[in-house]
N, CA, C and O atoms as a printed pandas DataFrame, in Angstrom:
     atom_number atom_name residue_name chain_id  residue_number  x_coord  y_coord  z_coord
0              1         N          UNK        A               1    0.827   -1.200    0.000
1              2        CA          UNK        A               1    0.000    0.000    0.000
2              3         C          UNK        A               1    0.864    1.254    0.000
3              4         O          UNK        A               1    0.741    2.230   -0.741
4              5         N          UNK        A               2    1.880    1.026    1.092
5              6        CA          UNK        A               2    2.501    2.202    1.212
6              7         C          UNK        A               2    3.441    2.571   -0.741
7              8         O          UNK        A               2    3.866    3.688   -1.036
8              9         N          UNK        A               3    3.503    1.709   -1.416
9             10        CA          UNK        A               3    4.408    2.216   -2.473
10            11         C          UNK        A               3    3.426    2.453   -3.045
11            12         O          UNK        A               3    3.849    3.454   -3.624
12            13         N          UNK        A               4    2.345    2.355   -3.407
13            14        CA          UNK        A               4    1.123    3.130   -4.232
14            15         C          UNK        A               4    1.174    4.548   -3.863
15            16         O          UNK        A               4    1.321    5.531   -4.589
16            17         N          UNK        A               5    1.020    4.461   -2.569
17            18        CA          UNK        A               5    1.171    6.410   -1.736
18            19         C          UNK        A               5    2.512    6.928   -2.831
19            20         O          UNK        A               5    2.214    7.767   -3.680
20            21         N          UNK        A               6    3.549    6.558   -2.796
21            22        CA          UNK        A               6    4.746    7.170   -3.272
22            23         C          UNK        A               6    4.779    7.136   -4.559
23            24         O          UNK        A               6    5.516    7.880   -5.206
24            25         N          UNK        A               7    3.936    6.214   -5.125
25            26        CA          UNK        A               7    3.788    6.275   -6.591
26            27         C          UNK        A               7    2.944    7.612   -7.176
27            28         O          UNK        A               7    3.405    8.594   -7.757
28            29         N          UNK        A               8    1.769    7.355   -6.877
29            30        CA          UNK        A               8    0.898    8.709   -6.622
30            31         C          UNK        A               8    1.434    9.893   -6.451
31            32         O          UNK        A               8    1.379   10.833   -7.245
32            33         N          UNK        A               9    2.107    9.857   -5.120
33            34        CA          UNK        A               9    2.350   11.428   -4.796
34            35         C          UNK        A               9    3.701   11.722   -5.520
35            36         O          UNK        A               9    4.298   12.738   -5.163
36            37         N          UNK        A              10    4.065   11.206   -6.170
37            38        CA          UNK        A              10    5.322   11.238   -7.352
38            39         C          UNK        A              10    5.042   11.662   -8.423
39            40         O          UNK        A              10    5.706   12.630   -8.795
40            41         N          UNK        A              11    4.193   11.245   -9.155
41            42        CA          UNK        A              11    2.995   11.906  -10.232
42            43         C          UNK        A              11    2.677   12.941  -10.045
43            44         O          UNK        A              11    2.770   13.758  -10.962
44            45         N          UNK        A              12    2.086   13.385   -8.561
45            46        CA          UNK        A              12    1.233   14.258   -8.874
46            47         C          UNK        A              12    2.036   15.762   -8.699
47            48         O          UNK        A              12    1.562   16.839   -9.058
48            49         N          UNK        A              13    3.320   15.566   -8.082
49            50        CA          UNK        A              13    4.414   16.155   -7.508
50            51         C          UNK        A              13    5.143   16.811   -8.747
51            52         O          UNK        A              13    5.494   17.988   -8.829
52            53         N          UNK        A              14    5.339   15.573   -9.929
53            54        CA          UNK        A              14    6.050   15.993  -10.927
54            55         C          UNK        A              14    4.771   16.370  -12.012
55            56         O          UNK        A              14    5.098   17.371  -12.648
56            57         N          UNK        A              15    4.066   16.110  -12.222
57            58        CA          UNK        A              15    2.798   16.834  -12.732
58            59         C          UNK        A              15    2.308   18.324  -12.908
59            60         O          UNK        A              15    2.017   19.031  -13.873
60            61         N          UNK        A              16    2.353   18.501  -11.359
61            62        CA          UNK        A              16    2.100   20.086  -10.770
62            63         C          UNK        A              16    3.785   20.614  -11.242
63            64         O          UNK        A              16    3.893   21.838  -11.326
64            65         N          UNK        A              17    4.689   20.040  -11.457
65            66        CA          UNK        A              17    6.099   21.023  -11.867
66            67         C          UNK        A              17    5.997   21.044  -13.287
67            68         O          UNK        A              17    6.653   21.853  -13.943
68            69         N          UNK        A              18    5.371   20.371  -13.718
69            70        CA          UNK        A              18    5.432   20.350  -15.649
70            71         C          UNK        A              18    4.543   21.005  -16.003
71            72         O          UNK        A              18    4.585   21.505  -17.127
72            73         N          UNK        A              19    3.190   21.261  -14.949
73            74        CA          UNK        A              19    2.397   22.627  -15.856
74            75         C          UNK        A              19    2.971   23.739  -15.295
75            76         O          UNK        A              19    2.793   24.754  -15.967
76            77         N          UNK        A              20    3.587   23.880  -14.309
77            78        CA          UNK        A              20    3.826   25.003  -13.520
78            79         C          UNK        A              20    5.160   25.938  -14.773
79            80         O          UNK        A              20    5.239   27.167  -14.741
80            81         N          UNK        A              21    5.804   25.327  -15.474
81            82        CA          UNK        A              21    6.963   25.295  -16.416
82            83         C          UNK        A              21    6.240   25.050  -18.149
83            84         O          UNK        A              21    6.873   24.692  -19.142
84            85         N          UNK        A              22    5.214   25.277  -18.092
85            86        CA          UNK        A              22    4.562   25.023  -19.584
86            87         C          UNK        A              22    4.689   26.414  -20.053
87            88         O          UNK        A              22    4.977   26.409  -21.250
88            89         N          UNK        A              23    4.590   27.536  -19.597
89            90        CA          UNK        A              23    4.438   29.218  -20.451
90            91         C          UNK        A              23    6.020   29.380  -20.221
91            92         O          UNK        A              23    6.429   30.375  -20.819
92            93         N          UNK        A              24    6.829   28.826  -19.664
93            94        CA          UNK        A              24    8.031   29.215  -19.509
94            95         C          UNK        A              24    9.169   28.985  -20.504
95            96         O          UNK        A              24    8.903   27.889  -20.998
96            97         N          UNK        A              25   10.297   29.439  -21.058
97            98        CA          UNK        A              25   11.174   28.839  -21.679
98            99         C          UNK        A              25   12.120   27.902  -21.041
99           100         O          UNK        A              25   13.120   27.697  -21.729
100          101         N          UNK        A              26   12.090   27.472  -20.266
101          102        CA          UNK        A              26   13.041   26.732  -19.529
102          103         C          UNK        A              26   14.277   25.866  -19.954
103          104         O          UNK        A              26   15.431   25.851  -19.526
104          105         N          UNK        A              27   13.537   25.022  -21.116
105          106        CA          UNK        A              27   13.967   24.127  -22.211
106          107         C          UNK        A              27   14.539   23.164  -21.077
107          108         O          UNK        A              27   13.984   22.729  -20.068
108          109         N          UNK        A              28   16.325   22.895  -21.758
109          110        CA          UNK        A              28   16.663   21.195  -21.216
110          111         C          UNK        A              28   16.924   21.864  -18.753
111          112         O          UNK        A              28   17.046   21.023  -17.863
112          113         N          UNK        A              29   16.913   23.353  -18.513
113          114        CA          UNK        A              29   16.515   23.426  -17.624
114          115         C          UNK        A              29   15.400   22.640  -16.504
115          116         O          UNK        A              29   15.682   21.955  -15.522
116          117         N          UNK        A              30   14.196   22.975  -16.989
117          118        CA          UNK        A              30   12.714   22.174  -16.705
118          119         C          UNK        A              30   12.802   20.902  -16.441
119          120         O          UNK        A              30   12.135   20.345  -15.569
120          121         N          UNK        A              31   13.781   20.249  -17.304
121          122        CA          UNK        A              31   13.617   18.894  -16.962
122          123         C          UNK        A              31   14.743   18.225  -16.026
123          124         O          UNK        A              31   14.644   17.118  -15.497
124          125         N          UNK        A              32   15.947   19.205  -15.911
125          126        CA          UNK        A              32   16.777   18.855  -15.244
126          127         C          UNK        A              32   16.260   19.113  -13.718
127          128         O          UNK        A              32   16.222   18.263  -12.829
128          129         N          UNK        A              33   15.900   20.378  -13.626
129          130        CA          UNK        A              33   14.747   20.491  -12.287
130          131         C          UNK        A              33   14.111   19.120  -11.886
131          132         O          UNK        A              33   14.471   18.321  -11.022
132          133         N          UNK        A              34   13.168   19.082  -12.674
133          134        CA          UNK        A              34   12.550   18.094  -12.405
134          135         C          UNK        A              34   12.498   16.592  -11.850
135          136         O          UNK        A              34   11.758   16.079  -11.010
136          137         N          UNK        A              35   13.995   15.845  -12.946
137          138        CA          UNK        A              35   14.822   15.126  -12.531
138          139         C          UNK        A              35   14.882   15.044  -11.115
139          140         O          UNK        A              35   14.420   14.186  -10.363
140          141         N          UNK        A              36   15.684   16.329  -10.816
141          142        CA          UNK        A              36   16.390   16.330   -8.859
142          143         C          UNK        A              36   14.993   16.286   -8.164
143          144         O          UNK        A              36   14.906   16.259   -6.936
144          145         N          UNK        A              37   14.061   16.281   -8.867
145          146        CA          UNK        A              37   12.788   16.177   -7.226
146          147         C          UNK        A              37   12.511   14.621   -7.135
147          148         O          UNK        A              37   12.508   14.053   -6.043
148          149         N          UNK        A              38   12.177   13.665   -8.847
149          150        CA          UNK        A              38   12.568   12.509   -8.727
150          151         C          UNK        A              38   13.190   11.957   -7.764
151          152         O          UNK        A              38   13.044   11.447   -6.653
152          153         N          UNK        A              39   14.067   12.273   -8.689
153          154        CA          UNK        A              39   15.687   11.300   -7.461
154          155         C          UNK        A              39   15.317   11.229   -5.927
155          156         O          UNK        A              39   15.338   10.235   -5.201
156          157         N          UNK        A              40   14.932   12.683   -5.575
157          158        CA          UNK        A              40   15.163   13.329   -4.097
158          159         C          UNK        A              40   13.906   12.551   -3.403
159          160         O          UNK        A              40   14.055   12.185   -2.237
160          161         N          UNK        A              41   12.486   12.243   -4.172
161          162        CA          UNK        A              41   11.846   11.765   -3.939
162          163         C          UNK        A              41   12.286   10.143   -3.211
163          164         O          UNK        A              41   12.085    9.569   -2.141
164          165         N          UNK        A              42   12.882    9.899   -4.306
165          166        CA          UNK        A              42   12.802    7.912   -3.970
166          167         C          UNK        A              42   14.343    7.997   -3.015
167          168         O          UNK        A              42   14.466    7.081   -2.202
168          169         N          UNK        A              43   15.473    9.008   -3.073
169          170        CA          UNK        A              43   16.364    8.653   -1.828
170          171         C          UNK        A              43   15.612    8.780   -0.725
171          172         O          UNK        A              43   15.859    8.036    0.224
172          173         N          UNK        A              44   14.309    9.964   -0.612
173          174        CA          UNK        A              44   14.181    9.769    0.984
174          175         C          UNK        A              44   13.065    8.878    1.006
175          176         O          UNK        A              44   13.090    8.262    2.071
176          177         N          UNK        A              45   12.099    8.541    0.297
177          178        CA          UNK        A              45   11.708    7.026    0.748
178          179         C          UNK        A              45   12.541    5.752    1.135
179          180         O          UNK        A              45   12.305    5.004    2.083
180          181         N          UNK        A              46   13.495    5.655    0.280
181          182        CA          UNK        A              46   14.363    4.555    0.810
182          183         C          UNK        A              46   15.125    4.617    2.389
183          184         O          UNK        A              46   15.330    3.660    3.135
184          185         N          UNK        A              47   15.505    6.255    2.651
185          186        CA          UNK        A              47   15.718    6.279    4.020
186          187         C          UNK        A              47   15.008    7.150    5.121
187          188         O          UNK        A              47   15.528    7.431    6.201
188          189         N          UNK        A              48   13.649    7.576    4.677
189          190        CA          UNK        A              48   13.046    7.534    5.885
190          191         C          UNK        A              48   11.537    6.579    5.912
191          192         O          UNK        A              48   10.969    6.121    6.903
192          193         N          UNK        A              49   11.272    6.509    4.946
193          194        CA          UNK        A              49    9.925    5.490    4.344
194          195         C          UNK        A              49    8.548    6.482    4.584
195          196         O          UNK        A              49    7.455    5.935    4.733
196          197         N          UNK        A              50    8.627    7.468    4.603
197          198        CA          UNK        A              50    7.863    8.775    5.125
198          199         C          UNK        A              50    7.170    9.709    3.680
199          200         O          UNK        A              50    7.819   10.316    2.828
200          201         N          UNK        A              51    5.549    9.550    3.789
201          202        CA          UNK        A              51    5.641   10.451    2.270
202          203         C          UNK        A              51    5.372   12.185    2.569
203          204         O          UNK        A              51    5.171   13.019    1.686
204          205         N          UNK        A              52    5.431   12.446    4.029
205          206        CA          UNK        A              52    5.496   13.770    4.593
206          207         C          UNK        A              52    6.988   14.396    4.141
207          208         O          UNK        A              52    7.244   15.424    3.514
208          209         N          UNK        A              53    7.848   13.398    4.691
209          210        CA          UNK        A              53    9.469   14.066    4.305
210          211         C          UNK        A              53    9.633   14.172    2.583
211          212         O          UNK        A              53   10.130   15.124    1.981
212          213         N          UNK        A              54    9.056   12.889    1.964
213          214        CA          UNK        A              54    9.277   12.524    0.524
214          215         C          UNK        A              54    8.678   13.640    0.098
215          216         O          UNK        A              54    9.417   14.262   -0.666
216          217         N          UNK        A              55    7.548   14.196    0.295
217          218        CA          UNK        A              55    6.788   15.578   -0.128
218          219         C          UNK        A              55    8.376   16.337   -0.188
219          220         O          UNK        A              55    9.193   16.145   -1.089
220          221         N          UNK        A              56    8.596   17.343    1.146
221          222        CA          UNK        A              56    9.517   17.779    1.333
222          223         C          UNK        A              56   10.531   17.562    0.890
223          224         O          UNK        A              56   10.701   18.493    0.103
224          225         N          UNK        A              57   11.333   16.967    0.852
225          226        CA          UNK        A              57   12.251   16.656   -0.177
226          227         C          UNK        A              57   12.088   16.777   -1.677
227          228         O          UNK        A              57   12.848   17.191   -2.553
228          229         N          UNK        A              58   11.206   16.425   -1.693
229          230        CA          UNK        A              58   10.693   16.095   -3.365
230          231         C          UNK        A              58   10.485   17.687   -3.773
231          232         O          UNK        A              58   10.457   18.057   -4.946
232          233         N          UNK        A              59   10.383   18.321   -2.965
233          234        CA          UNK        A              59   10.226   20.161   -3.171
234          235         C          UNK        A              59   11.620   20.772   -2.627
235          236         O          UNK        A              59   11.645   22.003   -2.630
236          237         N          UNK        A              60   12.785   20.121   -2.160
237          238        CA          UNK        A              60   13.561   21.109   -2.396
238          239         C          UNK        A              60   14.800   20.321   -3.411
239          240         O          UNK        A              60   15.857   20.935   -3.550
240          241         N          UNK        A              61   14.639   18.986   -4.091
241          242        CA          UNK        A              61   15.371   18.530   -5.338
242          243         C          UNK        A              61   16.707   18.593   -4.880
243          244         O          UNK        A              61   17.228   18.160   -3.852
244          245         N          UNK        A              62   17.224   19.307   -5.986
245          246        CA          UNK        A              62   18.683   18.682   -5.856
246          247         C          UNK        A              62   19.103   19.038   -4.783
247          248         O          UNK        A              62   19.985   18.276   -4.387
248          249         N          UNK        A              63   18.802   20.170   -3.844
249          250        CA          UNK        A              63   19.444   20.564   -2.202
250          251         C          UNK        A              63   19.391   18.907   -1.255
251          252         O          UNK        A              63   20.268   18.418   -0.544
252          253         N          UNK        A              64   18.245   18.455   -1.545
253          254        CA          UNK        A              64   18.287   17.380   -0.864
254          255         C          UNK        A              64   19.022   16.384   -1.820
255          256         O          UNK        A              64   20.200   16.364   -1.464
256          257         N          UNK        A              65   18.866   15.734   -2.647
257          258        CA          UNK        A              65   19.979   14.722   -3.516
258          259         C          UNK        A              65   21.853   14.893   -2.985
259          260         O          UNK        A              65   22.611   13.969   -2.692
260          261         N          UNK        A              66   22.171   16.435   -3.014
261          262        CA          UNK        A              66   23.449   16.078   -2.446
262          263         C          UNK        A              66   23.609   15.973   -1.372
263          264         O          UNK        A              66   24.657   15.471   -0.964
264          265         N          UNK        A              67   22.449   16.488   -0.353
265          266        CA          UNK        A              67   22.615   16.140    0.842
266          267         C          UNK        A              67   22.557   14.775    1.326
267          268         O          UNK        A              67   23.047   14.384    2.386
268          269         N          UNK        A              68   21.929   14.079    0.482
269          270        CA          UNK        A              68   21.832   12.590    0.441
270          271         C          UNK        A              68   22.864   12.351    0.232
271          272         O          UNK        A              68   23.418   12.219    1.323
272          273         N          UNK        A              69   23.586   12.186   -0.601
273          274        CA          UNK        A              69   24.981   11.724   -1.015
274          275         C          UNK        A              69   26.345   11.991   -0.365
275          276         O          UNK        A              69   27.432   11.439   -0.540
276          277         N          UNK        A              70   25.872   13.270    0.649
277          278        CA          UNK        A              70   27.018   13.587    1.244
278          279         C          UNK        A              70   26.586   13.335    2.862
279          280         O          UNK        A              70   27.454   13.694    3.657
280          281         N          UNK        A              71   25.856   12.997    3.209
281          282        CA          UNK        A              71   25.450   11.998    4.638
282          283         C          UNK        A              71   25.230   10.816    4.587
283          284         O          UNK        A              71   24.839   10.119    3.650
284          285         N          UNK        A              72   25.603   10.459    6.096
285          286        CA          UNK        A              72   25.946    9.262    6.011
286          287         C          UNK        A              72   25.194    8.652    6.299
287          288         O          UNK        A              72   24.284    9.303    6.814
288          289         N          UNK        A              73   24.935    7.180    6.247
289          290        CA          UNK        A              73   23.264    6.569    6.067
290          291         C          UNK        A              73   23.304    6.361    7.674
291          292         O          UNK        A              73   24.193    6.481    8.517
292          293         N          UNK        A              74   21.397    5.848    7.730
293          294        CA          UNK        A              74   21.272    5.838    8.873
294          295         C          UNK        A              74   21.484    4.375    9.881
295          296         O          UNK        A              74   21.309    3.282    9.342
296          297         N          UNK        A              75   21.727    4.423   10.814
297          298        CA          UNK        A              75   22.237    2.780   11.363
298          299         C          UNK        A              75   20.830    2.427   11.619
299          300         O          UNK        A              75   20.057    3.374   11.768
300          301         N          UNK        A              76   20.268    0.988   11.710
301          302        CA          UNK        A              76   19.284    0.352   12.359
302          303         C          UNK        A              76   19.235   -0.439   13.447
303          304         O          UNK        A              76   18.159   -0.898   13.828
């Protein structure tokens, strides 16, 4: 159930950024944006399993992707 939530709110996340960027010139910009909310999306599902943070994250993109990459994972 829970990966349906993240599927969904992944769509609808990158959805709302592709009309939001339709009157704009953005070109190969827009999609590189876009990209980093992806990514940023599914690193913090994988480490917090949370679609409150995944929101969040997923809205600040690549700030969170390198922050991912440059912290260190979490112990269990």
């Amino acid at each position: 159930m829970n990966k349906y939530v993240l599927v969904v709110m992944m769509f609808l996340l990158v959805g709302a950024k592709a009309l939001a960027n339709t009157t704009g010139s953005d070109g190969m910009l827009g999609g590189v944006g876009l990209l980093g909310s992806v990514i940023a999306i599914v690193a913090s599902w994988s480490r917090n399993a949370s679609v409150l943070w995944a929101i969040l994250h997923g809205l600040l993109g690549w700030i969170y992707v390198i922050y991912f990459v440059l912290s260190p994972k979490k112990k269990d």
